[in-house]
N, C-alpha and C positions, 0 to 999 in steps of 0.2 A: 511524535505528533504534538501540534502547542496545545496548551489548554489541557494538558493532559498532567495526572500526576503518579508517578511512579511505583508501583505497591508491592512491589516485592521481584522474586526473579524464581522461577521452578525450569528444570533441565534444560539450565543454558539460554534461558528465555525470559528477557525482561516482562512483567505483565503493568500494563500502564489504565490509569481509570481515569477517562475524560471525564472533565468539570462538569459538564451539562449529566454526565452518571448520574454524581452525588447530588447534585439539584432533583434530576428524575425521585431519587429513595426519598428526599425529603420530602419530595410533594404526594409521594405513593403513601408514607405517612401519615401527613398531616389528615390527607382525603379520610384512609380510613379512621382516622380521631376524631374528626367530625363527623360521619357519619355514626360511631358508639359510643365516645368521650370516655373511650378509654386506653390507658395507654398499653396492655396488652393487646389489645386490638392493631393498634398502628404497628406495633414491634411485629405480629404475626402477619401482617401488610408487607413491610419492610422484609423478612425471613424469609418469604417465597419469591419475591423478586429478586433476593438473593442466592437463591436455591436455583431459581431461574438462569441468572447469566453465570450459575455457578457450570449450570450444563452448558452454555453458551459456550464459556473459555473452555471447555473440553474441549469443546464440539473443534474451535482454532486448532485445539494442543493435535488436537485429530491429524489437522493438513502438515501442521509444521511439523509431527515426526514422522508422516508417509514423505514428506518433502527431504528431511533429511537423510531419508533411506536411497535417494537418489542421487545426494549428494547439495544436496540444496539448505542453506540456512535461513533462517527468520528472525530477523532485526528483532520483532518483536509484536507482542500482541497489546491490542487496546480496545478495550471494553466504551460502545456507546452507548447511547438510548435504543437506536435500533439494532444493535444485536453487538458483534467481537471482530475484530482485523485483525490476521496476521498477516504483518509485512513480510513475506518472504523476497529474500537475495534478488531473484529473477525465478522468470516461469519455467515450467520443466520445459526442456525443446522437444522431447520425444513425444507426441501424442497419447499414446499410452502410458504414460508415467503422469501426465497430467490428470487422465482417466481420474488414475488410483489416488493422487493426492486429492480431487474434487470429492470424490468417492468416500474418502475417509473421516472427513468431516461427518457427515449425516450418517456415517457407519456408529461413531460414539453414541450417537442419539439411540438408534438402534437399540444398541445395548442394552444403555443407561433404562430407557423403556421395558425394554423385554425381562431387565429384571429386576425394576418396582412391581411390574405386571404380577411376577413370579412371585414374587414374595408377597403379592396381595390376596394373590389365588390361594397359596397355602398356608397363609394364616387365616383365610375367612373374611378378607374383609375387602375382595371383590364387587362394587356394585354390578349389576343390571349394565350393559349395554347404552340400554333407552336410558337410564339414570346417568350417566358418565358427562364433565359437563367441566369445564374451565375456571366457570368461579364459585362453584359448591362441588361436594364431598369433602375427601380428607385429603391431608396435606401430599401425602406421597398420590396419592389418584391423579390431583392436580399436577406433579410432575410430571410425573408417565402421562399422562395427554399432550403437555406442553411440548415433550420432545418427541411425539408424535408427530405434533403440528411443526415444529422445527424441520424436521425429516423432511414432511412434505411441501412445506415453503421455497426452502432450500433446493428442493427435485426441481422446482419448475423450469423450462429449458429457457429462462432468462438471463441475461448477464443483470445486475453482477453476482448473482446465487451460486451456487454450487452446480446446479443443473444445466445453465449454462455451458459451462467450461468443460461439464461432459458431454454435451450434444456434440461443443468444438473439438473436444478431445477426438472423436468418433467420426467426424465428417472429415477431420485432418487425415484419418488414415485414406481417405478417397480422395481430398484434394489437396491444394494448397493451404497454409496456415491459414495467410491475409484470408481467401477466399472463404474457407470453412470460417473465421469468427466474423466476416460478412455475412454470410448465412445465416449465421446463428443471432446474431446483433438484427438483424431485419425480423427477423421471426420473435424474437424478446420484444423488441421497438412493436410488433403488432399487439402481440400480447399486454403491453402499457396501455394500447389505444381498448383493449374490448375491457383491460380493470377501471379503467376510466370511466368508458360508457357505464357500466355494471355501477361504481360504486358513486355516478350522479342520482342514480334511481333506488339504489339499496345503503349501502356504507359509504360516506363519505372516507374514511380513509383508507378505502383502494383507490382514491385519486392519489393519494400522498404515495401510496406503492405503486401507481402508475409513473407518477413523476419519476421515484428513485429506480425503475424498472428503465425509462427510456435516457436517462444520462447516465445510468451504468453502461446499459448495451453501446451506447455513442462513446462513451471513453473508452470500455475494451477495443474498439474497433480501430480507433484512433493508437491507442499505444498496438495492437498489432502491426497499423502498420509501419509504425516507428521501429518495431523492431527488426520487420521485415528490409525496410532501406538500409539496418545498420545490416543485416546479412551477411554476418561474421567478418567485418571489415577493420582490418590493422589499425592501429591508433594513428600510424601517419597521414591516412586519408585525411583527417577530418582535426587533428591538432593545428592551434597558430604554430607558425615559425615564424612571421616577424612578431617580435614583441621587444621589449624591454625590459633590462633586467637593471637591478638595484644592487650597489656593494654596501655593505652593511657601517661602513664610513659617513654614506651620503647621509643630510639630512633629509629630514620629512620634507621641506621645503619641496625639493626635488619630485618628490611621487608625487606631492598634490599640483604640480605645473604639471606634469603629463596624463593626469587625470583630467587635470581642465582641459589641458590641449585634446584629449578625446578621445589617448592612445589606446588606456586602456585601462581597469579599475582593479587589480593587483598585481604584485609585482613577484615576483621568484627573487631570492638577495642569493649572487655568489661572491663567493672571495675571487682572491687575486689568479688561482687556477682555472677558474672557469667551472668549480664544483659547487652545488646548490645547498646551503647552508641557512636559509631561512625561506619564509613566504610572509610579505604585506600586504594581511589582508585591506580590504577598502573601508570596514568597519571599523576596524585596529585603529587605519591611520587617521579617519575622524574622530576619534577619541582621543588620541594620543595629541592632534592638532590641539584639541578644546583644551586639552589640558597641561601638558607641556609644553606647546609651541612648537613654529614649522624648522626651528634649527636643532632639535634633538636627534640624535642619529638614529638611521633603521635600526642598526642591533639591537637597540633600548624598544623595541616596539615587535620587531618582525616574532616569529610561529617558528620557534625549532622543532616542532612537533606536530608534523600534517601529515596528510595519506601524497603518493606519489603515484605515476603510473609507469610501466614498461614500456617503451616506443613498439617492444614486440607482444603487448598485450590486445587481448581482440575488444573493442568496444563495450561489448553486452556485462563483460568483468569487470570493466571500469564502471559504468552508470551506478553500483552499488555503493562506490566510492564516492562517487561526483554527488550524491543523490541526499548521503547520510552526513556531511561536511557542512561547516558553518561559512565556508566560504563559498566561492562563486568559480573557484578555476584550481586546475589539477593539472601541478606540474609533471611532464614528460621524460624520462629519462631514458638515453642507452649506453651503457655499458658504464653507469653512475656517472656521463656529461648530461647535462640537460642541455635538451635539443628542442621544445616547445613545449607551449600549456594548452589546456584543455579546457574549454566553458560550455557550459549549459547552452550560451545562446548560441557560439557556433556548431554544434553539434545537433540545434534546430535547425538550423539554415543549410546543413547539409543537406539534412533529414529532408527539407523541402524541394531543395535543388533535387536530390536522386526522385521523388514523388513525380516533379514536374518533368522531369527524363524520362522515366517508366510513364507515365501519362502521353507523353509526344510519341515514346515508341508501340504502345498498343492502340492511337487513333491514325496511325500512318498505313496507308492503305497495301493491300497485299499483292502484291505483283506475281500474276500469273504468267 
């Protein structure tokens, strides 16, 4: 993710902290050193929001190793202001696997709760019920409430929460995918509208959770049904075949006239057998223009080191590919010829065409 910066890597798992993070600590700081002018004060400000998203990245570590119990990896996690992402590979397709991986998140919290709790109770230093309270008691009280509240955040059968993806987890066993995370997405999307009314008359920031409640629910729904049109569909459907390719001879000159001409904005380089041997990206070759000039040859510029795809791989295993790449297209091969590339934006406009097909065939009327 941009704006993010890198902080280490635990079981196979990059952990990344977005900039506006470390802005948030600083300003959780400062608050509390002006409120006591002292700097123990702001460090133990600082400690608990760290203690805080320290359960948060569990809470991730949660999904990503129920996720890989199914076979599913996770790019990686990124700590925001509002809580942690883990990008995982793709969604589980089985319903119940998705269950257990939504599941498993707010199971951490769980824990992590039940046994500050524990350990509060038997050492004596349990408050009162009526006493328990977010921003007074002691340090660990304040935990064990927060992932309390986490827990139940997290439940609500909103996208994009955890509770969510379980309601769709559960209603997929009774219907269709698309349909159940329609369902579930209308019902979140209503839920944005009653935090909304609620927090114009009490808290202003359950409008800000209504907002991030109703474009979550609208983008699950949207990538469901993106996935639902690819519907385990072979790479040939939906890759170019005509395109144009580059020998590693040619100069730049060359890719930037067919750029202009509007063929198309990277090129796959093969040698003289017809085997694929480099990729020009579109960003490459404006740099390499600015700087070297349009007669230097692709070899001097092209990517001996890109991701490729199988002509006989299914879609849903390419997007991981296409997705995590600094470039814009994923060359196609069978049986190591290459046979066409793969882009983002045609793989929308499939995505459209199959939407606006399935759309014509269930408004066409039923013949009895």
């Amino acid at each position: 993710m941009s704006w993010s910066i890198r902080i280490g890597k635990f079981l196979g798992i990059d952990i990344y902290l977005h900039f506006t993070f470390i802005l948030l600590l600083g300003f959780i700081g400062l608050s509390y050193w002006l409120q006591t002018r002292e700097i123990a004060s702001a460090l133990a400000g600082i400690g608990f929001f760290a203690a805080l998203f320290t359960c948060i990245l569990l809470h991730e570590y949660g999904h990503a190793l129920a996720a890989r119990k199914f076979g599913i990896q996770t790019r990686d996690i990124t700590l925001l202001p509002i809580g942690g992402l883990a990008r995982l590979e793709r969604m589980p397709k089985k319903p119940m696997q998705e269950f257990w991986v939504a599941l498993a998140g707010p199971a951490v919290n769980v824990v992590i709760a039940t046994l500050l709790f524990a350990y509060l109770y038997l050492t004596d230093q349990l408050a009162d019920p009526e006493q328990l309270s977010l921003t007074s008691g002691s340090f660990l009280t304040r935990i064990a409430l927060v992932n309390v509240f986490i827990v139940a955040f997290n439940l609500l059968p909103a996208f994009p929460m955890d509770g969510g993806r379980v309601l769709r987890s559960l209603l997929a066993t009774r219907m269709e995918y698309t349909q159940a995370t329609a369902v579930a997405a209308r019902l979140g999307q209503f839920l944005a509208i009653l935090f909304a009314f609620i927090g114009l008359f009490w808290n202003p920031f359950l409008v800000f959770i209504a907002l991030f409640v109703w474009i979550g629910a609208a983008q699950e729904f949207e990538m469901a049904k993106f996935n639902s049109a690819l519907g385990g569909r072979p790479m040939q459907q939906m890759m170019i075949t005509d395109f144009h390719a580059l020998l590693p001879s040619d100069p730049l000159s060359k890719a930037a006239d067919l750029v202009v001409a509007g063929f198309q904005q990277e090129f796959p380089v093969i040698d003289e057998n017809g085997s694929l041997v480099g990729l020009l990206t579109r960003s490459d070759l404006i740099a390499a223009l600015a700087s070297k000039g349009a007669s230097v040859q692709v070899s001097e510029v092209m990517r001996r080191e890109f991701e490729k795809a199988d002509a006989n791989e299914l879609v849903e295993s390419v997007m991981a590919k296409l997705g995590k790449r600094q470039s814009e297209s994923l060359p196609v091969l069978e049986n190591g010829r290459l046979i066409g590339i793969l882009t983002a934006e045609n793989m929308s406009e499939f995505i459209m065409i199959q939407n606006a097909l399935r759309s014509s065939r269930e408004n066409q009327p039923v013949s009895t």
